[in-house]
C-alpha positions as a Markdown table, in Angstrom:
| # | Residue | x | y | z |
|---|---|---|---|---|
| 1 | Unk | -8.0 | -11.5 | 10.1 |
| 2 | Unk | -7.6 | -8.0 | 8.8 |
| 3 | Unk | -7.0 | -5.4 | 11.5 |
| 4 | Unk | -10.2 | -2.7 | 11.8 |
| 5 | Unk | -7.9 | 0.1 | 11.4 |
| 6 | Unk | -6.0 | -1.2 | 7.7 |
| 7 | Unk | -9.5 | -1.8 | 6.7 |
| 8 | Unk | -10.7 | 1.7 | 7.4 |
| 9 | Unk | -7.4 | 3.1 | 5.6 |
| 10 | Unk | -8.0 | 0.7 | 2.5 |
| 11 | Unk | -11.5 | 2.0 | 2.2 |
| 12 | Unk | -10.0 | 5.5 | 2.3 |
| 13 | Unk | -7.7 | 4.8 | -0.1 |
| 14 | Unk | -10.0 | 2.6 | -2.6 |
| 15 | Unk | -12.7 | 5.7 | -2.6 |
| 16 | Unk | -10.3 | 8.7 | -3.0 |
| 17 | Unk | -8.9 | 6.5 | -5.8 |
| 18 | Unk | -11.9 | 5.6 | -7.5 |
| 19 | Unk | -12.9 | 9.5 | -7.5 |
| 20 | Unk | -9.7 | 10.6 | -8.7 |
| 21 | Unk | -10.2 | 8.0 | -11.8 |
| 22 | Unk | -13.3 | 8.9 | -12.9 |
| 23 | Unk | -12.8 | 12.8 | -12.3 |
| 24 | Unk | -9.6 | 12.1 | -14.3 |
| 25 | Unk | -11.5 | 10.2 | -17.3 |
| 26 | Unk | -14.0 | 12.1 | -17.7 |
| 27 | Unk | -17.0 | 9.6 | -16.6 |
| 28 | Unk | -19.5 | 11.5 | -15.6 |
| 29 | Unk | -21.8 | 8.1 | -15.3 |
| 30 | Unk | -19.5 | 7.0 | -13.1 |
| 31 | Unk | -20.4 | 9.6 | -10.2 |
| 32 | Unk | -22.2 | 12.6 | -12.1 |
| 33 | Unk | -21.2 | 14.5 | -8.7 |
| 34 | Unk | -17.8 | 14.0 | -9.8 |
| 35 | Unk | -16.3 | 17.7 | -9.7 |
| 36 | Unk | -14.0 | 19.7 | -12.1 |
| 37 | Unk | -10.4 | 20.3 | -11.9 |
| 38 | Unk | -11.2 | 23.9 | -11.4 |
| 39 | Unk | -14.0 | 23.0 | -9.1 |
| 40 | Unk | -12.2 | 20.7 | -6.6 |
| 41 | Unk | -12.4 | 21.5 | -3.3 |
| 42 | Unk | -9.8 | 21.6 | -0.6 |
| 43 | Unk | -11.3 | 18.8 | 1.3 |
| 44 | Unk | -10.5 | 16.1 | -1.9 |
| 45 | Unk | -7.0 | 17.8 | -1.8 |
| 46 | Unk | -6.7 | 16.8 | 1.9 |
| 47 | Unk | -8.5 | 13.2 | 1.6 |
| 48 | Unk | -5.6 | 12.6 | -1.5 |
| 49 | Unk | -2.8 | 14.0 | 0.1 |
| 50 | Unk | -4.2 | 11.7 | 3.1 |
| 51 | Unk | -4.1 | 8.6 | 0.9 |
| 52 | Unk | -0.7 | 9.4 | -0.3 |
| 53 | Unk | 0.8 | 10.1 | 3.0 |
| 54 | Unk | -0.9 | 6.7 | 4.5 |
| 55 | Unk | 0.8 | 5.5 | 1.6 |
| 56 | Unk | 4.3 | 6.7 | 1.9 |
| 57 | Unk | 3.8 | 5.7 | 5.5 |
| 58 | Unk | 3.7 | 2.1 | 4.2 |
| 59 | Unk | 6.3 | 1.9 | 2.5 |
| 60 | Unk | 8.3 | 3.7 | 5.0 |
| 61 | Unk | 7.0 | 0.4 | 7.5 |
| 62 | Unk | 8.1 | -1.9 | 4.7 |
| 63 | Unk | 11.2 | -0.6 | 4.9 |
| 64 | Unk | 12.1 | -0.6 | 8.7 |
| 65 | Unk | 10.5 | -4.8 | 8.6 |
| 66 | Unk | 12.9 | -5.4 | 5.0 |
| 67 | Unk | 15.7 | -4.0 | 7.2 |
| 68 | Unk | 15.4 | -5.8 | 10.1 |
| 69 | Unk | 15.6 | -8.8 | 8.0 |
| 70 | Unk | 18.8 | -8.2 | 7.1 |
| 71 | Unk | 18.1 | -6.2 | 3.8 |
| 72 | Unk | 18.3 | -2.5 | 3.1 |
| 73 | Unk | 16.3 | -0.8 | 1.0 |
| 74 | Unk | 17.1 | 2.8 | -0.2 |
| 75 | Unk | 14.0 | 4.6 | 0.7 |
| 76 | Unk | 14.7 | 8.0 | -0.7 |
| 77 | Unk | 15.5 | 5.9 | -4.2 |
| 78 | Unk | 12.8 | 3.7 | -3.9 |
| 79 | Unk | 9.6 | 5.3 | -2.7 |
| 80 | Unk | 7.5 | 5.9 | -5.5 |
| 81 | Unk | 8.2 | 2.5 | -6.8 |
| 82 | Unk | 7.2 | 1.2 | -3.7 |
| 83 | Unk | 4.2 | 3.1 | -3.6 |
| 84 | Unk | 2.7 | 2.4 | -6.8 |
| 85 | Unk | 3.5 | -1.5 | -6.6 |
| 86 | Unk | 1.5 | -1.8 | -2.9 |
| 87 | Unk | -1.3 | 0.5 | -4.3 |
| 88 | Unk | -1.6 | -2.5 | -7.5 |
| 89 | Unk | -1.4 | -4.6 | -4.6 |
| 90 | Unk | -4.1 | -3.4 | -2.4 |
| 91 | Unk | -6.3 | -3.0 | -5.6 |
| 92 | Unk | -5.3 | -6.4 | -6.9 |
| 93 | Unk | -7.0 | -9.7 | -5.7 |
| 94 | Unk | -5.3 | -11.7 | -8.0 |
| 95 | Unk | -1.9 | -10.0 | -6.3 |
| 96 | Unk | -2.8 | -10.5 | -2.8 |
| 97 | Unk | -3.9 | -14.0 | -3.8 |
| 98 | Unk | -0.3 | -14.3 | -5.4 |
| 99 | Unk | 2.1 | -12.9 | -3.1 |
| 100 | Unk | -0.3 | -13.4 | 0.4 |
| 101 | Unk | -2.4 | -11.1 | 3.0 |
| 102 | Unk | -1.7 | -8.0 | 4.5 |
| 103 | Unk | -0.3 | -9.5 | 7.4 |
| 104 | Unk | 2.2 | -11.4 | 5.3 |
| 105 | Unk | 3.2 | -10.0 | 1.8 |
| 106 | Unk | 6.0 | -12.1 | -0.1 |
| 107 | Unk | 7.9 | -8.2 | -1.0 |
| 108 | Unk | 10.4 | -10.1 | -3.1 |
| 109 | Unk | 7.6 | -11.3 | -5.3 |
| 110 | Unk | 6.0 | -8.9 | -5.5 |
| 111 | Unk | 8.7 | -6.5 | -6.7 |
| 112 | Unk | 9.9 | -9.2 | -8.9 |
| 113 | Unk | 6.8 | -9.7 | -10.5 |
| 114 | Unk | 6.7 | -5.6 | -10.9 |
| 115 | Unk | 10.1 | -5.3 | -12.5 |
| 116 | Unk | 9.3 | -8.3 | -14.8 |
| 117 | Unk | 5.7 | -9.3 | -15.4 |
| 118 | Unk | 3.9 | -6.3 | -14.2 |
| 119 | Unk | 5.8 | -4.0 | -16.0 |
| 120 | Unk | 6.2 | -6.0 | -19.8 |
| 121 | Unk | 3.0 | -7.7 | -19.9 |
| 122 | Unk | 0.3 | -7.1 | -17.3 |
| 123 | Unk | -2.8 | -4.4 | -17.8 |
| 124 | Unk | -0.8 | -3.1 | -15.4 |
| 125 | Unk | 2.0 | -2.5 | -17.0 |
| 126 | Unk | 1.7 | 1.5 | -17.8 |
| 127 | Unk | 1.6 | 2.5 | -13.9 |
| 128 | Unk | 4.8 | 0.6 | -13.5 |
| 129 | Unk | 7.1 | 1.3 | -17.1 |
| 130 | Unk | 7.8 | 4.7 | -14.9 |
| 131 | Unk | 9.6 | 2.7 | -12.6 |
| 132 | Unk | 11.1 | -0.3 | -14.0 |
| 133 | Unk | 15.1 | 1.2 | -13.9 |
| 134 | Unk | 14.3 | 1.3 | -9.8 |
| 135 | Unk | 12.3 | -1.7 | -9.7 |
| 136 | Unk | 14.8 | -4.5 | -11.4 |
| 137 | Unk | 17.8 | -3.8 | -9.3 |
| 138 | Unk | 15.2 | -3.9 | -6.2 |
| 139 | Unk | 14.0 | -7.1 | -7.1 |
| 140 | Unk | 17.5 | -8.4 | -7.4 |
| 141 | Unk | 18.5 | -7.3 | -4.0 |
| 142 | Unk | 15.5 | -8.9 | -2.8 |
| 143 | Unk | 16.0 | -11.7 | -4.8 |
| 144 | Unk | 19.5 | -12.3 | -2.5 |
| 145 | Unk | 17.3 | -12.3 | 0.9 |
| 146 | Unk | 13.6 | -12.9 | 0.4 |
| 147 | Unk | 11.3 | -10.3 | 2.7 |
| 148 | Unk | 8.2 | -11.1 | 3.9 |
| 149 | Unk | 6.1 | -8.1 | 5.6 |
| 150 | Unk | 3.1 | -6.8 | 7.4 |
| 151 | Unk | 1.0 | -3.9 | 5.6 |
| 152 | Unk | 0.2 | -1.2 | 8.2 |
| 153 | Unk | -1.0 | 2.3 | 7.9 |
| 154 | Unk | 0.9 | 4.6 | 9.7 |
């Protein structure tokens, strides 16, 4: 059972990041609210700068549980990788039905399947080329000590 307070974040996250999309695209059918660039106001900077910290606050809880199972991960190396492969995650059924819940998340998969899959061949796959010189040596540390870990929003 998914905690009330990581459902309330992943609502916040999932609608800052559907605005952001179709303010980015263009679509206007999408949400015909939907403001400008020069028109956005300082609460949407807040609500986005919100999801990214809850984000970044993640990952930095992903770390501390990789670490006390034996396996360090460079944070300051690794963030933004980290970032973008949890928000495909959180956005993903097909992922969470892959690589488990939030309360349990196979991280070696998952950053195998980022380095490899996600970033050659997947729909996917132009969110995580940035990232693929961070995310294959990742996946083969993780490969050395699998990492299971609990998704929580700080």
């Amino acid at each position: 059972m998914l905690s009330q307070t990581f459902c309330k974040g992943l609502i916040g996250f999932l609608l800052v990041s559907c605005l952001s999309a179709c303010r980015d695209s263009g679509d206007k059918k999408a949400d015909v609210s939907a403001p400008t660039p020069s028109s956005s106001t300082s609460a949407e900077s807040n609500k986005a700068g919100t999801a990214d910290a809850s984000l970044a606050g993640m990952v930095g809880g992903i770390v501390e549980q990789a670490e006390k199972q034996g396996t360090k991960i460079d944070l300051a190396q690794n963030r933004e990788a980290l970032i973008q492969v949890i928000k495909l995650y959180l956005i993903r059924p097909d992922l969470q039905q892959a690589y488990g819940g939030p309360a349990g998340v196979d991280l070696s998969g998952l950053v195998a399947w980022a380095s490899v899959s996600g970033a050659s061949g997947d729909a996917d796959k132009q969110k995580l080329a940035p990232y693929t010189a961070v995310l294959a040596p990742l996946a083969e540390q993780l490969s050395k000590n699998p990492v299971r870990v609990k998704l929580e929003w700080r």
